[in-house]
N, CA and C atoms of all chains as a GROMACS GRO file, in nm:
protein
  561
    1UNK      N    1   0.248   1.330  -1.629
    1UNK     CA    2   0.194   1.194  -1.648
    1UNK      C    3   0.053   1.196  -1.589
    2UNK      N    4  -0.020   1.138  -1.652
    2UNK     CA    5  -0.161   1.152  -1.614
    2UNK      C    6  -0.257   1.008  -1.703
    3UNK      N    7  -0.351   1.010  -1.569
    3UNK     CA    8  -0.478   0.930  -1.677
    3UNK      C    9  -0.614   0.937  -1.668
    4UNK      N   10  -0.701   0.940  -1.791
    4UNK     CA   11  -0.875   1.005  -1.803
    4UNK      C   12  -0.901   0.897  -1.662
    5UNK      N   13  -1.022   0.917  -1.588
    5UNK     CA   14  -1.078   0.875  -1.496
    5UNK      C   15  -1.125   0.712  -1.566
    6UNK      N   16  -1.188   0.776  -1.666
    6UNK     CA   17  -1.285   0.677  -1.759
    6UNK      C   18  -1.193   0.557  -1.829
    7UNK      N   19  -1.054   0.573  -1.865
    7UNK     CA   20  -0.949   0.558  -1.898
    7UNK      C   21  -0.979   0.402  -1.732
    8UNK      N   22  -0.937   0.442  -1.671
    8UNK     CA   23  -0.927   0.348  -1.532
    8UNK      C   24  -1.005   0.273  -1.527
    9UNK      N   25  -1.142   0.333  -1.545
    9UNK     CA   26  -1.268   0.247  -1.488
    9UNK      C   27  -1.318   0.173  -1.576
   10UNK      N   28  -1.271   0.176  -1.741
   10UNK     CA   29  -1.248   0.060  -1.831
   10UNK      C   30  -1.132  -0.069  -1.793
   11UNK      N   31  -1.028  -0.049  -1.784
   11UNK     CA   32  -0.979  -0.119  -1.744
   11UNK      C   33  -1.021  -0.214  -1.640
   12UNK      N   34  -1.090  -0.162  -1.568
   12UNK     CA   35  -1.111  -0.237  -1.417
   12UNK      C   36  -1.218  -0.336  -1.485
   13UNK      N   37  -1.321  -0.289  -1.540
   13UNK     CA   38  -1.474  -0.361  -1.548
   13UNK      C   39  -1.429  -0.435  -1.680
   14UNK      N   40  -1.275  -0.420  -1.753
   14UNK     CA   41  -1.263  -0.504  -1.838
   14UNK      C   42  -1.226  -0.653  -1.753
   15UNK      N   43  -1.095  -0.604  -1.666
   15UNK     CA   44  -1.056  -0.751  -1.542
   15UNK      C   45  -1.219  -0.782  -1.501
   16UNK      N   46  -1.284  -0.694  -1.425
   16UNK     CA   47  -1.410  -0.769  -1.343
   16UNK      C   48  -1.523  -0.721  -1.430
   17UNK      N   49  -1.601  -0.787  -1.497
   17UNK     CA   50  -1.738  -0.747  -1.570
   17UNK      C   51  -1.843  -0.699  -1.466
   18UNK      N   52  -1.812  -0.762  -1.331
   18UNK     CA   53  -1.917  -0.771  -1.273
   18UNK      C   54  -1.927  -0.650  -1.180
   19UNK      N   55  -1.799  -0.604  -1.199
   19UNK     CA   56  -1.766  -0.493  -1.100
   19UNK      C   57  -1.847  -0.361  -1.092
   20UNK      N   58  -1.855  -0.330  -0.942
   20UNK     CA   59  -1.907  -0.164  -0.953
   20UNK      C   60  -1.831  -0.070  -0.915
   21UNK      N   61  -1.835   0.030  -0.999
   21UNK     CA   62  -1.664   0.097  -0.969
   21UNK      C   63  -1.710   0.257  -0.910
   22UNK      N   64  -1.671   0.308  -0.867
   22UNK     CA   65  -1.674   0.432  -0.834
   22UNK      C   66  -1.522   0.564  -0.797
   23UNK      N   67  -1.537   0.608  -0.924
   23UNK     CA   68  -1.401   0.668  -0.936
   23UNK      C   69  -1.402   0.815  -0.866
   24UNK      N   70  -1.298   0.868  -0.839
   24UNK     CA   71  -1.302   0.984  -0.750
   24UNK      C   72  -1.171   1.091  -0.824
   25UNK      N   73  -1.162   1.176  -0.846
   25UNK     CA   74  -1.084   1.265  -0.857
   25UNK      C   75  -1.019   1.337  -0.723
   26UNK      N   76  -0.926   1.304  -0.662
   26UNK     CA   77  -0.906   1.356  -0.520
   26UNK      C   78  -0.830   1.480  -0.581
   27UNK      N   79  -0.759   1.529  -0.672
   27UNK     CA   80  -0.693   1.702  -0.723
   27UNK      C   81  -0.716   1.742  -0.826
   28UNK      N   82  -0.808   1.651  -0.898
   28UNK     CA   83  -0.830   1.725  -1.023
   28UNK      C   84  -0.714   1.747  -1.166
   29UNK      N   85  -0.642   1.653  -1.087
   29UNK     CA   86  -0.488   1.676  -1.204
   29UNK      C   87  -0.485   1.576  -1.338
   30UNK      N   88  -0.581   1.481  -1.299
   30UNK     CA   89  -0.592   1.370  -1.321
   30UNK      C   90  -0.480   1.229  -1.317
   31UNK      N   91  -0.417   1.271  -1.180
   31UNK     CA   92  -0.345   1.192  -1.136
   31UNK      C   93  -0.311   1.089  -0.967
   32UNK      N   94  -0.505   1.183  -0.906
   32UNK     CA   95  -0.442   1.130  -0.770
   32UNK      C   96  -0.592   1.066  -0.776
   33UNK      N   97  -0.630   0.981  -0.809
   33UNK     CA   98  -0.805   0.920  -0.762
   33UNK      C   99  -0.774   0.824  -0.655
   34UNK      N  100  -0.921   0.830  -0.601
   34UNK     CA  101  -0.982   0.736  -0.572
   34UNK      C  102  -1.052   0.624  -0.626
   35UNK      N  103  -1.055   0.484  -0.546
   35UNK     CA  104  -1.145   0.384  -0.685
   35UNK      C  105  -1.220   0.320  -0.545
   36UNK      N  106  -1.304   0.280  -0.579
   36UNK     CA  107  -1.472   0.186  -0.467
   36UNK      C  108  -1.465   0.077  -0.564
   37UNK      N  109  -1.416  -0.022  -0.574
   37UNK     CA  110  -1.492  -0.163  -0.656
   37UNK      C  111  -1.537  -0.253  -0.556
   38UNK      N  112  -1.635  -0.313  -0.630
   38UNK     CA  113  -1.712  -0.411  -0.544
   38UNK      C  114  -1.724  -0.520  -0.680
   39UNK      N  115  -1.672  -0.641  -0.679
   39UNK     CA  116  -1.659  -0.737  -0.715
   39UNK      C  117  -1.662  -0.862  -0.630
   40UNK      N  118  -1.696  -0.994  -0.712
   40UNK     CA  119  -1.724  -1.119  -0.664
   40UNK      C  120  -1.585  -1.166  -0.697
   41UNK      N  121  -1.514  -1.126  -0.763
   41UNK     CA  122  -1.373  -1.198  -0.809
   41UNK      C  123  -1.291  -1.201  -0.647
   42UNK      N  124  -1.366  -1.083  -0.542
   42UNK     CA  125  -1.271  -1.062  -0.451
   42UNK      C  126  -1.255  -1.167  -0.370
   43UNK      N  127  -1.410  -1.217  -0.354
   43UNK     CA  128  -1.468  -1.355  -0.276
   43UNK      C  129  -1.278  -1.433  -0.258
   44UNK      N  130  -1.291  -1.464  -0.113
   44UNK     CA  131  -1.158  -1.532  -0.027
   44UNK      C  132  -0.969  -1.473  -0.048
   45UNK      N  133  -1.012  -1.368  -0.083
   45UNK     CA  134  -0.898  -1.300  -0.144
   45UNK      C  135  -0.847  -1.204  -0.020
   46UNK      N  136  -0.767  -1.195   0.046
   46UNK     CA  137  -0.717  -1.129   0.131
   46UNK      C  138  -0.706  -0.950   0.051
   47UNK      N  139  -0.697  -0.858   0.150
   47UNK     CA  140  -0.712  -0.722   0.096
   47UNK      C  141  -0.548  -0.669  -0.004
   48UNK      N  142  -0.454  -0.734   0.051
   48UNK     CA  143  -0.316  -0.726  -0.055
   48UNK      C  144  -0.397  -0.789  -0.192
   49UNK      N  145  -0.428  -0.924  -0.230
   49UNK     CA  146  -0.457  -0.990  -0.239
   49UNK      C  147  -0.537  -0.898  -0.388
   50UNK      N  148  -0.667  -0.884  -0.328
   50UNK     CA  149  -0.735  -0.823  -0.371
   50UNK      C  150  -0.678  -0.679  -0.438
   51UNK      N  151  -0.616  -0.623  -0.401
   51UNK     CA  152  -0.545  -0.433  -0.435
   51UNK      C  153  -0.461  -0.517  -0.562
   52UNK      N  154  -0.376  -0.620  -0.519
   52UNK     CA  155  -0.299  -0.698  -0.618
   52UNK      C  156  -0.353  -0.684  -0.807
   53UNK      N  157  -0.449  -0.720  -0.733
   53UNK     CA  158  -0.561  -0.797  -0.859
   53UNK      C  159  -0.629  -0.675  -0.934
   54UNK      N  160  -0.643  -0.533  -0.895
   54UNK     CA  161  -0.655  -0.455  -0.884
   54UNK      C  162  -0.528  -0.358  -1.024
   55UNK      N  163  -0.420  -0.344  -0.939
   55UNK     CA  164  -0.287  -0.340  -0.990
   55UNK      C  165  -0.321  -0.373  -1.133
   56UNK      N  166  -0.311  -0.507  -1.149
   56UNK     CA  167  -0.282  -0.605  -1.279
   56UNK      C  168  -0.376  -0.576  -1.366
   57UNK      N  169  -0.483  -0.556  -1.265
   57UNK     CA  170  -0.596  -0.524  -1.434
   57UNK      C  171  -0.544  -0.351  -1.490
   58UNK      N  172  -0.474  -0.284  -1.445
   58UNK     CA  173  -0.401  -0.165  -1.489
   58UNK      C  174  -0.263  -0.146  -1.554
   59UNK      N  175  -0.230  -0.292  -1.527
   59UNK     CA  176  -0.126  -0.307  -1.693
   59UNK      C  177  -0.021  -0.214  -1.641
   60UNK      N  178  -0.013  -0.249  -1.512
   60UNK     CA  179   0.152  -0.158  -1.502
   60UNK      C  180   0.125  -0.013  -1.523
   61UNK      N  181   0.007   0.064  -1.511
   61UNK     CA  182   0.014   0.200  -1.550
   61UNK      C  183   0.024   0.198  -1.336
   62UNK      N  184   0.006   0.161  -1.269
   62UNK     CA  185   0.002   0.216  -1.137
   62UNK      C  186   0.133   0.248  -1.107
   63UNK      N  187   0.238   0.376  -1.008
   63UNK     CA  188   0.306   0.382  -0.968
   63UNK      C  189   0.417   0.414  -1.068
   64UNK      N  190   0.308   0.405  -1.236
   64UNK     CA  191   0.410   0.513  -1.345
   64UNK      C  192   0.374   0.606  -1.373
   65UNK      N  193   0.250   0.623  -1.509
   65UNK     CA  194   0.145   0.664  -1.527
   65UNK      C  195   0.037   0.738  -1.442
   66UNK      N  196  -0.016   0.653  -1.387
   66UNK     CA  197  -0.077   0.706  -1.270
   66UNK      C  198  -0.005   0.720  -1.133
   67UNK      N  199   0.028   0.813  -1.057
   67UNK     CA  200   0.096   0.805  -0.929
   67UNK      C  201   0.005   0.786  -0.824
   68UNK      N  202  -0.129   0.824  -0.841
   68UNK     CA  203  -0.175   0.803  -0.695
   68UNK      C  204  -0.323   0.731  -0.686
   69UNK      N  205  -0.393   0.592  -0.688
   69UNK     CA  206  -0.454   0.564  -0.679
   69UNK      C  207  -0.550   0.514  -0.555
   70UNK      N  208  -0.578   0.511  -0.471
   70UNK     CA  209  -0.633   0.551  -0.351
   70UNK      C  210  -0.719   0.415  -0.386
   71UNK      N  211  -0.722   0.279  -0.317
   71UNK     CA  212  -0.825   0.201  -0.362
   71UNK      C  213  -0.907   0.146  -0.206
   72UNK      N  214  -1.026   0.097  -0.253
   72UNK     CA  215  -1.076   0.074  -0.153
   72UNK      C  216  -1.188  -0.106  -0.215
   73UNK      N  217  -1.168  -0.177  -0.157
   73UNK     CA  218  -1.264  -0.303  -0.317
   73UNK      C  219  -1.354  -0.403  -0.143
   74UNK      N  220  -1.410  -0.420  -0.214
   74UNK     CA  221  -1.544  -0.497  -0.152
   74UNK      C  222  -1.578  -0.608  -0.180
   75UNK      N  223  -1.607  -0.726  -0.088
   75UNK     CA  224  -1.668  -0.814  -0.201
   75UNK      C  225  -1.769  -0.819  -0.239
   76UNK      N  226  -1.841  -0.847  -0.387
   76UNK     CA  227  -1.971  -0.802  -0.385
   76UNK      C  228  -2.055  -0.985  -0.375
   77UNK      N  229  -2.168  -0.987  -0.311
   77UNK     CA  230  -2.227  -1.091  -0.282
   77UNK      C  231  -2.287  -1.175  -0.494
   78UNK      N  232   2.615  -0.746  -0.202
   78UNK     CA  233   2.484  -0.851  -0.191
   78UNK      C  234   2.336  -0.771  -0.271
   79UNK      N  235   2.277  -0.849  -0.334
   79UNK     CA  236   2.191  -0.822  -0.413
   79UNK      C  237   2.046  -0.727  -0.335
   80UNK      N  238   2.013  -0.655  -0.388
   80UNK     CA  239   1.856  -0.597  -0.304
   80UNK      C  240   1.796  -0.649  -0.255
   81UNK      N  241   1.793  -0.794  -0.318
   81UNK     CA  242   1.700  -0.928  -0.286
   81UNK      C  243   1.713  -0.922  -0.175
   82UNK      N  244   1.850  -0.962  -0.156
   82UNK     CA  245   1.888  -1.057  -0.025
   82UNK      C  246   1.894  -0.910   0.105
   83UNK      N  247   1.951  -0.825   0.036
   83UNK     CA  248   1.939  -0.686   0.132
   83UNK      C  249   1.813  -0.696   0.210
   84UNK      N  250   1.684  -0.667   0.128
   84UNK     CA  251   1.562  -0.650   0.162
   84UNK      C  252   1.494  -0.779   0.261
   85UNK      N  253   1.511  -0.890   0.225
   85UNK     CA  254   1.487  -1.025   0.292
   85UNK      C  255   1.562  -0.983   0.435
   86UNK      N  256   1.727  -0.986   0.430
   86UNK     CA  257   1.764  -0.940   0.561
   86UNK      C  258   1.719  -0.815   0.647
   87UNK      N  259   1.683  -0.692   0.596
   87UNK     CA  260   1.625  -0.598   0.656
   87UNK      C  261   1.464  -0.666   0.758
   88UNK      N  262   1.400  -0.724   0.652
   88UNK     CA  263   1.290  -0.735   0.734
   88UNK      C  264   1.311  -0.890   0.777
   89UNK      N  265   1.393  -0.932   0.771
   89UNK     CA  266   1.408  -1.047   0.861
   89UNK      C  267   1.469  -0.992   1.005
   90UNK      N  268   1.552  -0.903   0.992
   90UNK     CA  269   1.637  -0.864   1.112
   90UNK      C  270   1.593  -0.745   1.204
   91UNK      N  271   1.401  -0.708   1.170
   91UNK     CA  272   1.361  -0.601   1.228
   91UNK      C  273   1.207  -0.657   1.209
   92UNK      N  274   1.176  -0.604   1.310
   92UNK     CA  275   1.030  -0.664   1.362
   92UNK      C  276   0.917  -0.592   1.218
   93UNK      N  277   0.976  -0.492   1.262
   93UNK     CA  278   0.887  -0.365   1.135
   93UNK      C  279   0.910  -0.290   1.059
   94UNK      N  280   0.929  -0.276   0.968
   94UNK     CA  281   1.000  -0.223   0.860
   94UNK      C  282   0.867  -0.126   0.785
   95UNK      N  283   0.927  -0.004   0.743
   95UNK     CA  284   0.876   0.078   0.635
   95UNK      C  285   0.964   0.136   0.572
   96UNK      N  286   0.872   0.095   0.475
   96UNK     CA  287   0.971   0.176   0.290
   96UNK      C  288   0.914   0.252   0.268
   97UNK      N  289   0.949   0.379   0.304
   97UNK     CA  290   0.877   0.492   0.274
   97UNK      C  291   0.990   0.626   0.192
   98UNK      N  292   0.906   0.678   0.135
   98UNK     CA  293   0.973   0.810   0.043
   98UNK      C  294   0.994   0.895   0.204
   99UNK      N  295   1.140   0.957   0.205
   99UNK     CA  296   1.188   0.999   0.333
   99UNK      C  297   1.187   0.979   0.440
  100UNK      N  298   1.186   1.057   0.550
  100UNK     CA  299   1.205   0.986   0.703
  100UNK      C  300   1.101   1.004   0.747
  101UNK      N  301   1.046   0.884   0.940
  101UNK     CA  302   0.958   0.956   0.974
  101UNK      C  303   0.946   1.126   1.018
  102UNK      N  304   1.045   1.186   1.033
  102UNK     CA  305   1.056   1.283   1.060
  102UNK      C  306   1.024   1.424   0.952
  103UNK      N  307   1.064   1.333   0.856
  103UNK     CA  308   1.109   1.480   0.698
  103UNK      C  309   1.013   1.342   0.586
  104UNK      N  310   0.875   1.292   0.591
  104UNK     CA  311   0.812   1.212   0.493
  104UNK      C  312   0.790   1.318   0.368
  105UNK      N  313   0.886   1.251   0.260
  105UNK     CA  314   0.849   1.316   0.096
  105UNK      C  315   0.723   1.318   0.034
  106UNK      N  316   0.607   1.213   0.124
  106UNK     CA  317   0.489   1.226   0.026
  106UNK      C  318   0.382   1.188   0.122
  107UNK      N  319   0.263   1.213   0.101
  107UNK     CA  320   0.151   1.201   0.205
  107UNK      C  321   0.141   1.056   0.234
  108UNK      N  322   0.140   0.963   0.138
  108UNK     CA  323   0.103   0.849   0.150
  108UNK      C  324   0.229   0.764   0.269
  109UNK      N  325   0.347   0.838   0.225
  109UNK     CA  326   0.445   0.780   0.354
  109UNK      C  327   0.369   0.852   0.470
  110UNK      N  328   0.354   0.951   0.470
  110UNK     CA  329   0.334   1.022   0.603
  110UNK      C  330   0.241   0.959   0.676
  111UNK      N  331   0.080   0.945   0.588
  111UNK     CA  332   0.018   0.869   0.692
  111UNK      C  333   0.033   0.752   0.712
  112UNK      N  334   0.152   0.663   0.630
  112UNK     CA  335   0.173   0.566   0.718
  112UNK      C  336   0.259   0.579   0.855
  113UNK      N  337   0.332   0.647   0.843
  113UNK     CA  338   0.416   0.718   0.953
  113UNK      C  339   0.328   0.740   1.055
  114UNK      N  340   0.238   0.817   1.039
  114UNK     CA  341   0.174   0.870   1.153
  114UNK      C  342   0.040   0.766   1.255
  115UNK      N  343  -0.014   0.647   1.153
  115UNK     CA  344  -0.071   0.556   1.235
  115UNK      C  345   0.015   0.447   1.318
  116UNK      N  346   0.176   0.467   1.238
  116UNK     CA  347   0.286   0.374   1.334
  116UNK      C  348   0.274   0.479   1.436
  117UNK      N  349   0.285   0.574   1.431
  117UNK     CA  350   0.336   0.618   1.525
  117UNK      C  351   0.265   0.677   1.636
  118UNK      N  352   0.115   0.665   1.572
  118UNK     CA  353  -0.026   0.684   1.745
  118UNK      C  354  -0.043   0.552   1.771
  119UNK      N  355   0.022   0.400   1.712
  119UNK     CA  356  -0.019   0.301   1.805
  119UNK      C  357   0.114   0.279   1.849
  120UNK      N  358   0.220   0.380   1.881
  120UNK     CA  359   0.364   0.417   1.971
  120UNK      C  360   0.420   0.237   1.953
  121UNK      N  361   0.403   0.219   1.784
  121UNK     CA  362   0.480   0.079   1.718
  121UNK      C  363   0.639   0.155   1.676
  122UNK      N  364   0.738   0.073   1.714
  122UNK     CA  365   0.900   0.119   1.703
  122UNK      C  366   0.876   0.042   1.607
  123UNK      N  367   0.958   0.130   1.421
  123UNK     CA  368   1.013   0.062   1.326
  123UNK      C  369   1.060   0.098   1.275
  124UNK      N  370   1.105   0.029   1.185
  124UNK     CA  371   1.276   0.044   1.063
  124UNK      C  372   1.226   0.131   0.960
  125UNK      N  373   1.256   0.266   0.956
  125UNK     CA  374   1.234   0.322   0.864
  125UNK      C  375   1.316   0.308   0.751
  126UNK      N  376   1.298   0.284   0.637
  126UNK     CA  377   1.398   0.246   0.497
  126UNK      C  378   1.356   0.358   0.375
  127UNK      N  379   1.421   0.487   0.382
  127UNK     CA  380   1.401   0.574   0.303
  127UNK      C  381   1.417   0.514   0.126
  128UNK      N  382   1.357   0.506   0.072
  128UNK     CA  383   1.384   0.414  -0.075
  128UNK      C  384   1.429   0.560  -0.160
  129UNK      N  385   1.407   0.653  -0.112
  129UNK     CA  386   1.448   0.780  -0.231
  129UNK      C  387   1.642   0.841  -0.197
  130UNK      N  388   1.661   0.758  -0.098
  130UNK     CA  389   1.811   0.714  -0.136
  130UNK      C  390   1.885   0.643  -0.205
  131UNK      N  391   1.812   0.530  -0.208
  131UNK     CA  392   1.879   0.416  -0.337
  131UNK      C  393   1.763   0.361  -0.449
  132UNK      N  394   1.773   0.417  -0.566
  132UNK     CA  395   1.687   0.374  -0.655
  132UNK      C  396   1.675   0.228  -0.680
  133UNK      N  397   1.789   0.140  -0.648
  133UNK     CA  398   1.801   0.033  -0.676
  133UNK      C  399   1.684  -0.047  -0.553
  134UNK      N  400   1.686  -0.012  -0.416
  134UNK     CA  401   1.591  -0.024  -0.358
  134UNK      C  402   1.441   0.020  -0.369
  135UNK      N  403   1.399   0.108  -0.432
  135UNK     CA  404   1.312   0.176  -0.468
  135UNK      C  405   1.218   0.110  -0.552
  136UNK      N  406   1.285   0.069  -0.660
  136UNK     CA  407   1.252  -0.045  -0.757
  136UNK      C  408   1.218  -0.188  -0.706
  137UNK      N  409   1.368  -0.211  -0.612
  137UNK     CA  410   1.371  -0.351  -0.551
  137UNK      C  411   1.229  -0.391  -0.479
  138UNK      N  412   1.200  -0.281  -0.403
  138UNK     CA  413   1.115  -0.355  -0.320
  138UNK      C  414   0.993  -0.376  -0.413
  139UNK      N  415   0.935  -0.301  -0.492
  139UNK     CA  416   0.818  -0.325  -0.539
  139UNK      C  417   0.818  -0.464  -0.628
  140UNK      N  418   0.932  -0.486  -0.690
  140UNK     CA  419   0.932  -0.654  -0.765
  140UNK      C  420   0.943  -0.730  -0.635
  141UNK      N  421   1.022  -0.675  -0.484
  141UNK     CA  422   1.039  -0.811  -0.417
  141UNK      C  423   0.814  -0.839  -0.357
  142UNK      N  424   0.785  -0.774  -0.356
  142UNK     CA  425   0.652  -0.784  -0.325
  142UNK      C  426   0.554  -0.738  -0.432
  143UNK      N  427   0.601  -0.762  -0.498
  143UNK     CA  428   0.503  -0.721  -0.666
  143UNK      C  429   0.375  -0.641  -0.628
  144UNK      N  430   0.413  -0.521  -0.560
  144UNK     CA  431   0.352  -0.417  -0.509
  144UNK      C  432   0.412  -0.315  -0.578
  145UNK      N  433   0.351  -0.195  -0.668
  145UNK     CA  434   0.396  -0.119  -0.740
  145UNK      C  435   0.395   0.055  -0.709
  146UNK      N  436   0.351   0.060  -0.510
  146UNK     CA  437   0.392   0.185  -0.519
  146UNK      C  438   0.492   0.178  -0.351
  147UNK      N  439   0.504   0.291  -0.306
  147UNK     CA  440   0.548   0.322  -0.173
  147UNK      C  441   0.449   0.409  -0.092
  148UNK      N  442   0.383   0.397   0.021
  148UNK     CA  443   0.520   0.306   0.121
  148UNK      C  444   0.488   0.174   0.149
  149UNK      N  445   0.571   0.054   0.193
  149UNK     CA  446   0.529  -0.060   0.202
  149UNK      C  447   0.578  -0.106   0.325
  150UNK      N  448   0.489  -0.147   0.423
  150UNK     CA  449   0.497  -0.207   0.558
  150UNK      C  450   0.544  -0.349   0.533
  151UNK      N  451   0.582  -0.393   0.634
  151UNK     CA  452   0.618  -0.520   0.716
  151UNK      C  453   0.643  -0.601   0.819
  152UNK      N  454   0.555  -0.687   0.866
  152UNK     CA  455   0.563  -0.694   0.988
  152UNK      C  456   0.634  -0.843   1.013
  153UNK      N  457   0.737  -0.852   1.105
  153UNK     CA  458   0.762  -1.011   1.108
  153UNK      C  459   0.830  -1.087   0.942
  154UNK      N  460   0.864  -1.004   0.851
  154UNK     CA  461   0.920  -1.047   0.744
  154UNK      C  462   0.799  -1.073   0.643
  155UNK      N  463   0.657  -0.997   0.705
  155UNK     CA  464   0.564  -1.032   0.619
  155UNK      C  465   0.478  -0.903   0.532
  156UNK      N  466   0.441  -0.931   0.454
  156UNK     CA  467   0.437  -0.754   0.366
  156UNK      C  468   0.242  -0.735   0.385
  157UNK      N  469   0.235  -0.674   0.476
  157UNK     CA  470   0.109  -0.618   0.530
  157UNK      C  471   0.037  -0.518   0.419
  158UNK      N  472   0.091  -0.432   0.323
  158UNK     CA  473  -0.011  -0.320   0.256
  158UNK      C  474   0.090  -0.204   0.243
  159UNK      N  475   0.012  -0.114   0.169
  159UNK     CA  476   0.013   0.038   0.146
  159UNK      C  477  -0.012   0.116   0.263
  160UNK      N  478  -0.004   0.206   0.229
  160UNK     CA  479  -0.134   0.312   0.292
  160UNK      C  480  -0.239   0.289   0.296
  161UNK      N  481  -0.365   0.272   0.200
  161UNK     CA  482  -0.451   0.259   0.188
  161UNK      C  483  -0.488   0.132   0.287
  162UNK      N  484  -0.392   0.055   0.272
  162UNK     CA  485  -0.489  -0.088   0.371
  162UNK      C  486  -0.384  -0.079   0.519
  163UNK      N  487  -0.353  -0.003   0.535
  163UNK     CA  488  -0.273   0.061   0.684
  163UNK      C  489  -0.403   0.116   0.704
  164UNK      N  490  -0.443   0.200   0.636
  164UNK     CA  491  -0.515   0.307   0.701
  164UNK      C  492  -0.664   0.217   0.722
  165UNK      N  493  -0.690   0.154   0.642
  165UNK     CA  494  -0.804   0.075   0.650
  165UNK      C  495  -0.824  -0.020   0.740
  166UNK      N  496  -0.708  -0.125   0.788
  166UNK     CA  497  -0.689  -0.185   0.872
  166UNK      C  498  -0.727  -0.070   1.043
  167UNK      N  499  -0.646   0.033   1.055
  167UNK     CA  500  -0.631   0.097   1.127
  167UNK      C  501  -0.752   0.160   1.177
  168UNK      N  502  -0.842   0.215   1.059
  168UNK     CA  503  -0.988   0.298   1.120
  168UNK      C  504  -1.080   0.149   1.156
  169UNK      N  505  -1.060   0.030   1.083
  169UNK     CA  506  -1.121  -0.070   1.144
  169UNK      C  507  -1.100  -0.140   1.298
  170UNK      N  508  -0.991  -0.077   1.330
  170UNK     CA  509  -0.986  -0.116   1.455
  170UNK      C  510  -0.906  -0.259   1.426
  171UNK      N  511  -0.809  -0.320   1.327
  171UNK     CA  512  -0.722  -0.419   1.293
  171UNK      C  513  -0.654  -0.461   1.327
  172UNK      N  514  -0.540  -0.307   1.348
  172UNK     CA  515  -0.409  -0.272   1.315
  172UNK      C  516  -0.355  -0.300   1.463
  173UNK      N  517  -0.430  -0.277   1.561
  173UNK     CA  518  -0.359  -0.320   1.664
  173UNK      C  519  -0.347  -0.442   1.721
  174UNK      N  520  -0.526  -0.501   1.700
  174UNK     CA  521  -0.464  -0.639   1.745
  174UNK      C  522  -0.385  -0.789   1.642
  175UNK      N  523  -0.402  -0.715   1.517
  175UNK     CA  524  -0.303  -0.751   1.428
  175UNK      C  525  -0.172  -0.761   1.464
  176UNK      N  526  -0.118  -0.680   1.483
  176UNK     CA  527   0.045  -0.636   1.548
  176UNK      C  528   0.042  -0.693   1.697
  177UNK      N  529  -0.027  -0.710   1.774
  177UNK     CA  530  -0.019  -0.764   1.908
  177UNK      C  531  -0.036  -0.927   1.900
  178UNK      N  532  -0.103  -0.949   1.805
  178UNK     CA  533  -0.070  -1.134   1.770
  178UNK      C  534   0.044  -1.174   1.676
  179UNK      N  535   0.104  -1.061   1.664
  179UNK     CA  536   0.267  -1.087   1.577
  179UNK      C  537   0.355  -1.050   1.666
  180UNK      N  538   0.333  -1.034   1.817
  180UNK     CA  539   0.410  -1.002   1.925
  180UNK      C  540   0.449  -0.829   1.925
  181UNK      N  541   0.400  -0.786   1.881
  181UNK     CA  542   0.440  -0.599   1.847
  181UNK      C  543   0.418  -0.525   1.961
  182UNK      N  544   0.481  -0.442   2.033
  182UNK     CA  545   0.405  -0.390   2.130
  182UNK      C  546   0.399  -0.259   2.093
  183UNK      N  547   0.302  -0.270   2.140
  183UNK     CA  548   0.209  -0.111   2.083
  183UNK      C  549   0.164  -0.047   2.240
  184UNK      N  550   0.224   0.083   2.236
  184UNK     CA  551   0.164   0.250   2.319
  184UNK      C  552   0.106   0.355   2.316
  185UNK      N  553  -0.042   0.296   2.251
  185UNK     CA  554  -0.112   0.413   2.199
  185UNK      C  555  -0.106   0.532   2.315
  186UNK      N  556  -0.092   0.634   2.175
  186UNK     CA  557  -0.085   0.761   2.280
  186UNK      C  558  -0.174   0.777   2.385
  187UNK      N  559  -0.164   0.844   2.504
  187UNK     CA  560  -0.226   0.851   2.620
  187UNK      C  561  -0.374   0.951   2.589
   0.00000   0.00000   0.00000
């Protein structure tokens, strides 16, 4: 089970337009990344909260599809 | 009794709870482990709940907190994060006085 990097980082900037994403390959399998978003959607959103929101814009591929996503989100001003 | 109510009573009836893939001792996957291992340098006592014993739990918990991976903390009956925001909380310097205003007592190693 696996997913393209690019594959992810559509999804995301489809939920947040505004978002800046920065994807990471942590094994190269294409199954364990890292993600950096910095979005305004995060504005008063607690960090569950936020990872939540995160999740959802991935349509249920997290924790099937993808097994290991490593996130880290920001708010962006 | 249903997972529901299982899971509600677990972390109702334990200060701290982790759902993690194996024990702290024998952790099945990194992401349990380092949660394991920041419980366990701020010397926090908790309920370890191996979920790769009962699939029905495994599943359970992620609909009871519409959180979709493992491992999943809890403190006080309240669902704190992953790994990722353990660990984030934790290098921020959070995690302890987080847990010390939920009454937790914490022994960081010497």
């Amino acid at each position: 089970m696996a997913m393209q990097a690019a594959e992810i980082e559509r999804l995301i900037k489809e939920a947040f337009p505004d978002a800046e994403v920065t994807i990471t390959d942590l094994a190269g399998d294409n199954d364990h990344y890292a993600a950096m978003i910095a979005s305004s959607a995060f504005k008063g959103k607690t960090r569950v909260q936020q990872h939540q929101m995160v999740y959802d814009a991935l349509k249920g591929r997290m924790g099937g599809v993808l097994h290991a996503l490593s996130l880290q989100t920001t708010v962006k001003a | 009794m249903s997972v529901r109510d299982q899971i509600t009573k677990e972390i109702a009836e334990n200060d701290v709870v982790l759902y993690m893939k194996g024990t702290p001792v024998f952790p099945q996957c990194g992401f349990s482990s380092v949660a394991v291992q920041i419980l366990s340098s701020l010397g926090v006592k908790f309920k370890a709940v191996d979920v790769l014993k009962d699939p029905d739990v495994r599943q359970g918990i992620k609909d009871f907190s519409n959180w979709p991976t493992i491992p999943q903390l809890y403190v006080k009956g309240e669902f704190v994060g992953g790994s990722d925001i353990l660990r984030e909380m934790y290098e921020s310097d959070e995690l302890a006085p987080f847990l010390a205003e939920k009454g937790i007592a914490c022994q960081p190693a010497a």
